[in-house]
ChimeraX commands (.cxc) that place a marker at each C-alpha (Angstrom):
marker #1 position -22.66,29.29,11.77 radius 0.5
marker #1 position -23.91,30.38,8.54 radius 0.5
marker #1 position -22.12,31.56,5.10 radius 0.5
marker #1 position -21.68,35.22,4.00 radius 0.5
marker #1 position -20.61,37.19,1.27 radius 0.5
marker #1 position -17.07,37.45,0.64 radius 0.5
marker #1 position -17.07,41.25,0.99 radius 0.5
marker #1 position -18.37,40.75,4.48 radius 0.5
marker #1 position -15.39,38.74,5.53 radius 0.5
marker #1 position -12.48,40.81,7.51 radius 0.5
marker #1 position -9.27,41.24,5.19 radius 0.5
marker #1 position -7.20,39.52,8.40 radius 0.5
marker #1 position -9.77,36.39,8.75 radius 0.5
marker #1 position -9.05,36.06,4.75 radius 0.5
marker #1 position -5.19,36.19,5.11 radius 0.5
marker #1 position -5.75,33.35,8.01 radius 0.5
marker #1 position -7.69,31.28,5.88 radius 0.5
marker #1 position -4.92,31.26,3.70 radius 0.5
marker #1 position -2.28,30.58,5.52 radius 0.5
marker #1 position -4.01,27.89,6.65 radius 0.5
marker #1 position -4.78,26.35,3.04 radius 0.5
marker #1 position -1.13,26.74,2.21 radius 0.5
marker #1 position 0.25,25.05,5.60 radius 0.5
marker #1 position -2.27,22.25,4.71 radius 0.5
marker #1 position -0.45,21.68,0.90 radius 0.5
marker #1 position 2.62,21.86,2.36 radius 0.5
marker #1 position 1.66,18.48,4.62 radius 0.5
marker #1 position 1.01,16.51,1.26 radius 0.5
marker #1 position 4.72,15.52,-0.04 radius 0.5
marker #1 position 5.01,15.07,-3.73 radius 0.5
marker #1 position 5.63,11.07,-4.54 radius 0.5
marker #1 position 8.39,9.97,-7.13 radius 0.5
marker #1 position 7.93,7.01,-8.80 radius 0.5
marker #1 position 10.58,4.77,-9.76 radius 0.5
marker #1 position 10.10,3.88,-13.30 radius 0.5
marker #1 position 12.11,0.42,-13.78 radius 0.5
marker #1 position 11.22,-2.74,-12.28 radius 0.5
marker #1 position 10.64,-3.58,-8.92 radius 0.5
marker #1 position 13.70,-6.00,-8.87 radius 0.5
marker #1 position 15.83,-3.15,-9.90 radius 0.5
marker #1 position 14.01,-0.57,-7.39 radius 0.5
marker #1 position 14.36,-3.03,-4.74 radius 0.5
marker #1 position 18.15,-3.72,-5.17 radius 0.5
marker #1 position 18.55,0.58,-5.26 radius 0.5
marker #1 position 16.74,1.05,-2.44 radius 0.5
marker #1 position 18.63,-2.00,-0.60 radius 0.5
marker #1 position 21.78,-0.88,-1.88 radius 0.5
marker #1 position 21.69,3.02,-0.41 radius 0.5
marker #1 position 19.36,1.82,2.70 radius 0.5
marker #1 position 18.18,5.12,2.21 radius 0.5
marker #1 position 14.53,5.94,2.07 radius 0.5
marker #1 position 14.05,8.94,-0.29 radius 0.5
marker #1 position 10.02,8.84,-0.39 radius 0.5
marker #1 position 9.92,6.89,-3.71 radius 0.5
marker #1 position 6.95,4.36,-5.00 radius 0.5
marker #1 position 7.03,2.13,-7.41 radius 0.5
marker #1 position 3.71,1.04,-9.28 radius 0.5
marker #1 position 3.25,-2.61,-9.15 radius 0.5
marker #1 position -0.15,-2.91,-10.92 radius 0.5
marker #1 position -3.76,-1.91,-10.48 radius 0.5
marker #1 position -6.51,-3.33,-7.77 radius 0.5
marker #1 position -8.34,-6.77,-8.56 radius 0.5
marker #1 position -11.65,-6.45,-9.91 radius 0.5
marker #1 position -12.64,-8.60,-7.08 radius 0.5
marker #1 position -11.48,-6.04,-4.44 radius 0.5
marker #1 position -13.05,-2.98,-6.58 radius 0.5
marker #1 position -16.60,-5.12,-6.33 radius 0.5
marker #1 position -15.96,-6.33,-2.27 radius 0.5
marker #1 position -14.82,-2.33,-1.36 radius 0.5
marker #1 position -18.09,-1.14,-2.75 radius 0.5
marker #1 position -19.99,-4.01,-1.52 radius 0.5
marker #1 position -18.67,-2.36,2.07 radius 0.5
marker #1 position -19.75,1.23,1.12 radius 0.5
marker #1 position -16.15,2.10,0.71 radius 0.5
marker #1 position -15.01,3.77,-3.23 radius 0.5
marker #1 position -11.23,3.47,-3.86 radius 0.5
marker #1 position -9.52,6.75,-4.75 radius 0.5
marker #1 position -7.03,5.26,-7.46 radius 0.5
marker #1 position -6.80,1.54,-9.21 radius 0.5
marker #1 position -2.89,1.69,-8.41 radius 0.5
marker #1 position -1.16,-0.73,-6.27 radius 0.5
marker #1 position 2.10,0.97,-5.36 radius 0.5
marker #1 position 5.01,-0.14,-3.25 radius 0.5
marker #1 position 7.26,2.25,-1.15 radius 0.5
marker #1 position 10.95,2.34,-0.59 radius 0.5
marker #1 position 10.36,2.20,3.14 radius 0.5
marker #1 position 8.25,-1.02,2.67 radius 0.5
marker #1 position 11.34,-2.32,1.05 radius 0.5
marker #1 position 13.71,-1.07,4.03 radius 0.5
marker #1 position 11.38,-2.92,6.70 radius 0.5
marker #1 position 13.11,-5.96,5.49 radius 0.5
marker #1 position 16.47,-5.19,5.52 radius 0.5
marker #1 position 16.94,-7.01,9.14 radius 0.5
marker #1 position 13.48,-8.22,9.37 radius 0.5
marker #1 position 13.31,-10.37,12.73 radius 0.5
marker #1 position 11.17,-13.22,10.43 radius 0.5
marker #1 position 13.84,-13.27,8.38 radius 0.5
marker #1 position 15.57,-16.35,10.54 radius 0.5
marker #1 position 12.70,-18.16,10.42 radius 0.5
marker #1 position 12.43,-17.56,6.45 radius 0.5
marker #1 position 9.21,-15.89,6.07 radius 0.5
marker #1 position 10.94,-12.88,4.71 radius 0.5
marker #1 position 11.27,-12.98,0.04 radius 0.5
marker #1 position 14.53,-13.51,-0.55 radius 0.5
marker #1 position 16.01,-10.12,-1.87 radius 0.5
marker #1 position 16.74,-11.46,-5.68 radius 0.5
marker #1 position 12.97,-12.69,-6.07 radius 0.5
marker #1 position 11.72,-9.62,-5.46 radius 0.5
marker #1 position 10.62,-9.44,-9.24 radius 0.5
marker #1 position 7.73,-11.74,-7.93 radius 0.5
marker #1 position 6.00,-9.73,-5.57 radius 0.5
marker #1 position 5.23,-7.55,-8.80 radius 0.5
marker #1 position 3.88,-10.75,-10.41 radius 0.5
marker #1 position 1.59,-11.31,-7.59 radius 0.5
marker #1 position 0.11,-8.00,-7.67 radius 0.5
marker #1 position -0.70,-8.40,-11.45 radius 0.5
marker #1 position -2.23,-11.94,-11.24 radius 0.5
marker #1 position -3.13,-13.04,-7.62 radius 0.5
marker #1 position -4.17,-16.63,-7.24 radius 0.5
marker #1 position -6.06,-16.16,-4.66 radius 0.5
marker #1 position -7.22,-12.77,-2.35 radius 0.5
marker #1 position -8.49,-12.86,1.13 radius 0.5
marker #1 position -10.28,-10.01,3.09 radius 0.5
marker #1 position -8.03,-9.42,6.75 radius 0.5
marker #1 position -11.38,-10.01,9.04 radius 0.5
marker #1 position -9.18,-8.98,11.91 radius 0.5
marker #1 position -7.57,-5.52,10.62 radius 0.5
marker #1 position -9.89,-2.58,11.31 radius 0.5
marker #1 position -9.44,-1.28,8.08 radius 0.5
marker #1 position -10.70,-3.03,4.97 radius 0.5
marker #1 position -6.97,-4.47,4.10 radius 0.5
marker #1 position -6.72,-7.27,1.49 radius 0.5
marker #1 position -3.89,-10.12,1.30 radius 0.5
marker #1 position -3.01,-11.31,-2.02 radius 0.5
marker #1 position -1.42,-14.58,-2.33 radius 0.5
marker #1 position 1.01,-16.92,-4.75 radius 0.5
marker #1 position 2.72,-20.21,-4.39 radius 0.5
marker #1 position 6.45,-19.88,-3.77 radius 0.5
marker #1 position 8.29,-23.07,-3.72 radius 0.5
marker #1 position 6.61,-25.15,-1.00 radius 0.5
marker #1 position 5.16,-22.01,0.76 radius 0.5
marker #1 position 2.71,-19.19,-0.05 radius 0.5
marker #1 position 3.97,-15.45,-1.19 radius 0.5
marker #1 position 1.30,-13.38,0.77 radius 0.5
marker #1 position 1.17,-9.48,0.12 radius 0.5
marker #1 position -1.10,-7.07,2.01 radius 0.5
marker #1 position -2.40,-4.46,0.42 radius 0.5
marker #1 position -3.92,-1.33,2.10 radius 0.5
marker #1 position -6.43,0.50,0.23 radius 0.5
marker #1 position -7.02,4.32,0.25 radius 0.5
marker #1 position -3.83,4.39,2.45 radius 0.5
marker #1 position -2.88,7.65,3.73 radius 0.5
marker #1 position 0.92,8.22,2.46 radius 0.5
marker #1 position 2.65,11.99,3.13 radius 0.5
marker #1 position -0.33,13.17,2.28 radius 0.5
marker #1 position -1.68,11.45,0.01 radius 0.5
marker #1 position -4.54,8.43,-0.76 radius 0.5
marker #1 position -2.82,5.09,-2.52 radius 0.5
marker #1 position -3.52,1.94,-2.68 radius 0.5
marker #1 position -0.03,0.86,-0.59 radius 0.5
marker #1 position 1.37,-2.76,-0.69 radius 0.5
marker #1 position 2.34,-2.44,2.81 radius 0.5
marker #1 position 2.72,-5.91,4.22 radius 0.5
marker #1 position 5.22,-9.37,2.24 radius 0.5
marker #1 position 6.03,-12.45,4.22 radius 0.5
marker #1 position 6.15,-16.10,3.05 radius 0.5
marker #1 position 3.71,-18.33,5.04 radius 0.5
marker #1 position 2.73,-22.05,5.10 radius 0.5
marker #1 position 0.01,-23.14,2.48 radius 0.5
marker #1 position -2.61,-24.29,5.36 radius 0.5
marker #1 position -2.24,-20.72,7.00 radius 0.5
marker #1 position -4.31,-18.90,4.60 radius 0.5
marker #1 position -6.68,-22.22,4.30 radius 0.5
marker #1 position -7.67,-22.86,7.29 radius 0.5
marker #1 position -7.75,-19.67,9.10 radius 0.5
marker #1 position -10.62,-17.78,10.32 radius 0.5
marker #1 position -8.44,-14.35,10.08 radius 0.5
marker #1 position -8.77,-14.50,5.95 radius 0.5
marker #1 position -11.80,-14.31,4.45 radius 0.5
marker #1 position -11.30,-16.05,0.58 radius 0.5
marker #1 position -13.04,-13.42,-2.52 radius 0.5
marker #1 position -10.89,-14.98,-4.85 radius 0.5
marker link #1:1,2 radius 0.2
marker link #1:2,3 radius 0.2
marker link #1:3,4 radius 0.2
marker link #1:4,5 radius 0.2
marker link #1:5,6 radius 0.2
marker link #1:6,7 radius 0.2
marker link #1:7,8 radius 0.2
marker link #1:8,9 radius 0.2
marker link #1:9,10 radius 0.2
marker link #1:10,11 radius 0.2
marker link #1:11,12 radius 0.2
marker link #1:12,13 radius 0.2
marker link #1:13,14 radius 0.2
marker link #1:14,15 radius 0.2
marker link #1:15,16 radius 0.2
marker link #1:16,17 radius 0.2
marker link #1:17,18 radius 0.2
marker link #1:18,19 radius 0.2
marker link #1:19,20 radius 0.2
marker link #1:20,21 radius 0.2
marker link #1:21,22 radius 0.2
marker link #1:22,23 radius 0.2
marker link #1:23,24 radius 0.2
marker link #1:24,25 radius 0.2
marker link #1:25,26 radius 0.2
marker link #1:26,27 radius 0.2
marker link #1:27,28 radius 0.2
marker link #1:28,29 radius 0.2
marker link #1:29,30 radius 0.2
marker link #1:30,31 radius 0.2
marker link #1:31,32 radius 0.2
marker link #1:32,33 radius 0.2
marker link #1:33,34 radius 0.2
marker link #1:34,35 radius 0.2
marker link #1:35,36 radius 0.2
marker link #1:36,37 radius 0.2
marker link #1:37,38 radius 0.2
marker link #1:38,39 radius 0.2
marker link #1:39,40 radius 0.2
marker link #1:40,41 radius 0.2
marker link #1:41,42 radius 0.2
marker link #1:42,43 radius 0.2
marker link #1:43,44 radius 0.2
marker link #1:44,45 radius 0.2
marker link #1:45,46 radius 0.2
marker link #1:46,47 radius 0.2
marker link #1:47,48 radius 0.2
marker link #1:48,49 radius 0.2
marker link #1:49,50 radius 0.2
marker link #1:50,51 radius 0.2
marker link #1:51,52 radius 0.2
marker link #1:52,53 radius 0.2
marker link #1:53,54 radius 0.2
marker link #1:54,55 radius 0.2
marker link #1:55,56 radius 0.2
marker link #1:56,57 radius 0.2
marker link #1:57,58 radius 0.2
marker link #1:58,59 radius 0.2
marker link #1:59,60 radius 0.2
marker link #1:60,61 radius 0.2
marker link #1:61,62 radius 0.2
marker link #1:62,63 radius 0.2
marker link #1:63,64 radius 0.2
marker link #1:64,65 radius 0.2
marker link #1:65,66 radius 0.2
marker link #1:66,67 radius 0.2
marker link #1:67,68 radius 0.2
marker link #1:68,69 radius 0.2
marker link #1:69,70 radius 0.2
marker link #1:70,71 radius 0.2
marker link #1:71,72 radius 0.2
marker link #1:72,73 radius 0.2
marker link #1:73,74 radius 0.2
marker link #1:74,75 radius 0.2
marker link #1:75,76 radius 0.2
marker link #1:76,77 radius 0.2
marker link #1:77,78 radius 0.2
marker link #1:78,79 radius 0.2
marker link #1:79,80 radius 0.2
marker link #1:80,81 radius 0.2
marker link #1:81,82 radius 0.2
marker link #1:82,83 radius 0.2
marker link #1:83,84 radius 0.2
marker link #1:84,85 radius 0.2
marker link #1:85,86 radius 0.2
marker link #1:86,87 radius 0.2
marker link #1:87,88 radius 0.2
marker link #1:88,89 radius 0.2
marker link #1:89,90 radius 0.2
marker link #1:90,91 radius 0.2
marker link #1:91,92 radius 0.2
marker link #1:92,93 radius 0.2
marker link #1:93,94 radius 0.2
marker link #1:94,95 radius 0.2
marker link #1:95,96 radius 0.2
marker link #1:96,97 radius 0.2
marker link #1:97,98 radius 0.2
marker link #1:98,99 radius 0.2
marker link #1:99,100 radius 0.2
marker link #1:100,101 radius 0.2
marker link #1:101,102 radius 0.2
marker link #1:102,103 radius 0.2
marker link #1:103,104 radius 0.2
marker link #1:104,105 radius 0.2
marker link #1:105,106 radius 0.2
marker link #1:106,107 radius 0.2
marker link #1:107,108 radius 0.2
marker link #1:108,109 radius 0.2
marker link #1:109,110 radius 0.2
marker link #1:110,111 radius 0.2
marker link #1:111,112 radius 0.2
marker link #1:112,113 radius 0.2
marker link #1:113,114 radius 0.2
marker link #1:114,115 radius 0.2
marker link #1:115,116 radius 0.2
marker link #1:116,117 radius 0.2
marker link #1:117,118 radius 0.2
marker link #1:118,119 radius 0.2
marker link #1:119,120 radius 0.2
marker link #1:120,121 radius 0.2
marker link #1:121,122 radius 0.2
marker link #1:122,123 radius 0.2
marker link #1:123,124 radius 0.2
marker link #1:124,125 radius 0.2
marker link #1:125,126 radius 0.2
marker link #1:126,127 radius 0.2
marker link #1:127,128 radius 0.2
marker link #1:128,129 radius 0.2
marker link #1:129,130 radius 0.2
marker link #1:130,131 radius 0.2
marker link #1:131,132 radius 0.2
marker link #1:132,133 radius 0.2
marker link #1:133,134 radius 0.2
marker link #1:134,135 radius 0.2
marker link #1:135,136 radius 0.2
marker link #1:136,137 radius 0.2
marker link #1:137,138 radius 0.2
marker link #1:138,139 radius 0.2
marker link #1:139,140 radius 0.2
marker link #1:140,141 radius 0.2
marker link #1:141,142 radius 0.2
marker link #1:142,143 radius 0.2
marker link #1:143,144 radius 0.2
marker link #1:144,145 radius 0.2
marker link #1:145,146 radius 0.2
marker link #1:146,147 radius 0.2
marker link #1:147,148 radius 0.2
marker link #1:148,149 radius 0.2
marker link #1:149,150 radius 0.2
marker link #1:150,151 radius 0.2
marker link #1:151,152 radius 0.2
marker link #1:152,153 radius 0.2
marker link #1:153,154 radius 0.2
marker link #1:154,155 radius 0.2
marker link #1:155,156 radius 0.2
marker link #1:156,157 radius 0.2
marker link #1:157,158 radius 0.2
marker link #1:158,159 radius 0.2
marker link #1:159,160 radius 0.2
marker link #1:160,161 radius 0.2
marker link #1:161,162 radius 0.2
marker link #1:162,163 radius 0.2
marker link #1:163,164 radius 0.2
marker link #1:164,165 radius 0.2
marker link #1:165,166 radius 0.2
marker link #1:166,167 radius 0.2
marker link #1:167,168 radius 0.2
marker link #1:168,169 radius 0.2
marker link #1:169,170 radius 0.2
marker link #1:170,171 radius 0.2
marker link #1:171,172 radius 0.2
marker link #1:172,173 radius 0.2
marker link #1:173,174 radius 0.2
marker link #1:174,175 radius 0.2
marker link #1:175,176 radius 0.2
marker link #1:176,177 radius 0.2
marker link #1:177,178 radius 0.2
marker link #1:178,179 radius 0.2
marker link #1:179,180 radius 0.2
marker link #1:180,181 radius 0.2
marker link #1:181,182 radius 0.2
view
């Protein structure tokens, strides 16, 4: 294959081209982003149990995870960490919710505090995909969110908190899944 001039192409290879470009855009689905706080996102979302391909921006990626990404040969397409409504959805009837490991729906608000001031991050060893789990004491346990970089979402690249459970403290510790970078 080599290039040619663009008066050398036929008008119907063009058109094809074209249609192809604009069936390609279509696959990319605009995001809306919910503009209040994740508490109040959560509870709307809950509420309708209706998934309406809605994020919510909980902060920006640690420097830590910036450094570690690029230390892999891997650059991150945004510093967003977003949150979608189907994330939210997953744990409507979560099956760990019996055994507690699921945030209780009215502390939702600290999820967002995680992602804005992580005690401690981890690198998932055993995920095939760089993924990152942040982590924050709650009560006697550990919040733990997982956080996919350069997700692909409808289309499009994020940075997608796609993972929130409540483990025990020595999980995390003394694990060889979790590599500590924070």
């Amino acid at each position: 294959m080599y290039g040619v001039a663009d008066y050398m192409v036929p008008e119907d290879v063009k058109k094809k081209l074209e249609e192809k470009i604009t069936f390609a855009d279509m696959k990319t689905k605009s995001l809306v982003e919910h503009k209040e706080s994740l508490q109040k996102f959560a509870n709307t979302v809950l509420s309708s149990k209706i998934a309406r391909n809605e994020v919510k921006k909980l902060g920006e990626i640690d420097n830590v995870v910036i450094e570690d990404m690029k230390n892999n040969g891997i650059d991150i397409s945004s510093n967003d960490i977003l949150i979608s409504d189907k994330i939210i959805l997953k744990y409507l009837n979560h099956p760990k919710g019996a055994k507690g490991a699921v945030v209780d729906f009215n502390r939702f608000y600290e999820i967002e505090k995680l992602v804005i001031k992580p005690t401690n991050i981890y690198e998932d060893t055993n995920s095939k995909a760089l993924v990152y789990a942040y982590t924050s004491p709650y009560d006697d346990e550990i919040l733990k969110a997982i956080i996919h970089p350069n997700y692909k979402m409808s289309g499009n690249t994020i940075n997608l908190l796609k993972s929130i459970g409540i483990v025990d403290k020595t999980m995390m510790n003394n694990n060889i899944q979790y590599r500590k970078i924070k």
